[in-house]
N, C-alpha and C positions, 0 to 999 in steps of 0.2 A: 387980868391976872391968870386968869384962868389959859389963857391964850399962852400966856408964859408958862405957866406950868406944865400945859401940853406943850410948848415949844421943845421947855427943857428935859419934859421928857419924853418929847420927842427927840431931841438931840441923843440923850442918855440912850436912848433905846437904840437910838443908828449908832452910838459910839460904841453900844455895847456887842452889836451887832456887827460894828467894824470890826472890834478887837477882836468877836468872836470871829471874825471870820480871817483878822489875821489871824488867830492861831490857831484855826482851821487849815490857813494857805502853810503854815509852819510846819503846821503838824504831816500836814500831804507833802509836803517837800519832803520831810523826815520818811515817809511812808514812801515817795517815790526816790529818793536816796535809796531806801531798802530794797526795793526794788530793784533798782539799777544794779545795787551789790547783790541781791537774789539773781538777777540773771546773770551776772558775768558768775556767781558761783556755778550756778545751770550749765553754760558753757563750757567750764573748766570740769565739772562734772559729766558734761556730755561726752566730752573728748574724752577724760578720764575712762568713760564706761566704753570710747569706742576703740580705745586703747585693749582695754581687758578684750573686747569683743573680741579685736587681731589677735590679742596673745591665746584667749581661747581657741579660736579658729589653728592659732601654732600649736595648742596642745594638744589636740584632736589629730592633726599632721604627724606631732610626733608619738602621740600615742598608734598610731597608724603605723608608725616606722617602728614604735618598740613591740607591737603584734608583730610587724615582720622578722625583727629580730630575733621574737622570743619563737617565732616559727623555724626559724634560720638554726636557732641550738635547739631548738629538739630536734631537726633531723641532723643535723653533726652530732649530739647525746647519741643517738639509733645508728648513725654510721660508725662513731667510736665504739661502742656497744658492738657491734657484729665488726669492728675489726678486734676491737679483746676479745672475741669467740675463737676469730680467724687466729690470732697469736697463739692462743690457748692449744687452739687442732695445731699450730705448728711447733710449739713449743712439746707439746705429745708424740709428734713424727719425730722430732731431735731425740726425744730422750730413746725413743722406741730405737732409733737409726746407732745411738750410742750404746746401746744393749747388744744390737748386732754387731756395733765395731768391738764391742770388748769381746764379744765372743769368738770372733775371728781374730781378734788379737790372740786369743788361747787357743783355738785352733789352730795358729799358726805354731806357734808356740810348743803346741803340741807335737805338728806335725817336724817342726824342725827339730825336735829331738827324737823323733825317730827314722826322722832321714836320719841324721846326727848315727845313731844307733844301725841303724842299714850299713849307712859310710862305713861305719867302724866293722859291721860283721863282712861288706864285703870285702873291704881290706886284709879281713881276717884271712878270708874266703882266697883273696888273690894267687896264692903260691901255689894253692892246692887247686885252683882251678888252672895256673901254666902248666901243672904237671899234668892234670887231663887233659889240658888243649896238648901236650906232647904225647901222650899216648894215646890220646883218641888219633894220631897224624901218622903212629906206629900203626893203630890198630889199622888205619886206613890203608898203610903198606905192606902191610899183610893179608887182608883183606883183598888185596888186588893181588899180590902174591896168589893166594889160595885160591881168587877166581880162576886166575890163569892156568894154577894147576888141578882145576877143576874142569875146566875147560880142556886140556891135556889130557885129564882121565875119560873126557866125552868122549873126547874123538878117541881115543885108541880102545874104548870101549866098540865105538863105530865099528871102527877097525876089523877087531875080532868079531864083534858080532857077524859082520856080513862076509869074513872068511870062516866060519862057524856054518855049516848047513844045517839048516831044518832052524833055524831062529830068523823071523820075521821081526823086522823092524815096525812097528806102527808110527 
C-alpha cells in the first residue's frame, strides 16, 4: 500500500508537474507570442525612428537652405535700403532740378516781356531813327561837301601863301 501510495503520488506529483509544465509551455508560448509581437513592434518602430532620422537629416538641410534664405533677404533688405537712399538723393535732384525749371520758366517769362517791351520801344524808335539814318546820309554829303571845300581852301591858301614873300611854309 504504501507502494501505492507513493505510486499515486508519485503519479500525482509527475501529473502535477506535467500540468505544471504544461502551463509553463502555455504560458512561454503566450510570452514568446509577446515577444514575437514585441519585435515586429521594434521593427516597425526602428523603421519609424529611421524614418524621423531622414526627415531630421531634411530638416537640418532645409534649415540650412532657410539660413541661406534668411542670408539672401538681409542682403536684398541692405540693397533695398541703399537703393531707397539712392531714390531719396534722386528724388532731391528732381525736386532741386524743378526749382531751377520754374525759375527759368520766370526768367523767361521775364525776359520775354521785356524783349516784349524792347520790341515795342524800338518800334517806337523806328521812324525817328529812318529819319537819323537820312540825315546822318545828308550829314555825310555835306561833310564831303565841306571836305572838298576845305580841301579848296588848303590849296589856294598854298597858293597865296607861296606867292606871298617872306611866309615859309613848314
Amino acid at each position: 500500500m504504501l507502494k501505492k501510495t507513493f505510486s499515486i503520488l508519485a503519479v500525482l506529483l509527475l501529473s502535477g508537474l506535467l500540468i505544471n509544465g504544461i502551463t509553463m509551455t502555455q504560458q512561454l508560448k503566450k510570452i514568446h507570442a509577446s515577444m514575437e509581437d514585441n519585435i515586429e513592434a521594434l521593427e516597425e518602430l526602428n523603421q519609424v525612428q529611421a524614418g524621423i532620422i531622414r526627415k531630421n537629416q531634411e530638416l537640418t538641410n532645409m534649415l540650412a537652405t532657410l539660413d541661406k534664405i534668411d542670408q539672401g533677404l538681409t542682403d536684398t533688405a541692405g540693397k533695398t535700403e541703399r537703393t531707397l537712399s539712392l531714390l531719396s538723393t534722386v528724388v532731391d535732384y528732381n525736386a532741386d532740378s524743378l526749382r531751377v525749371n520754374d525759375l527759368m520758366v520766370h526768367s523767361s517769362n521775364l525776359s520775354k516781356q521785356q524783349i516784349h517791351t524792347l520790341q515795342s520801344a524800338l518800334s517806337q524808335l523806328s521812324p525817328y531813327l529812318t529819319e537819323l539814318n537820312q540825315l546822318l546820309k545828308q550829314l555825310s554829303v555835306t561833310a564831303k561837301k565841306d571836305q572838298q571845300h576845305l580841301a579848296n581852301i588848303l590849296n589856294s591858301t598854298e597858293t597865296l601863301n607861296s606867292k606871298t614873300p617872306g611866309v615859309k611854309l613848314k
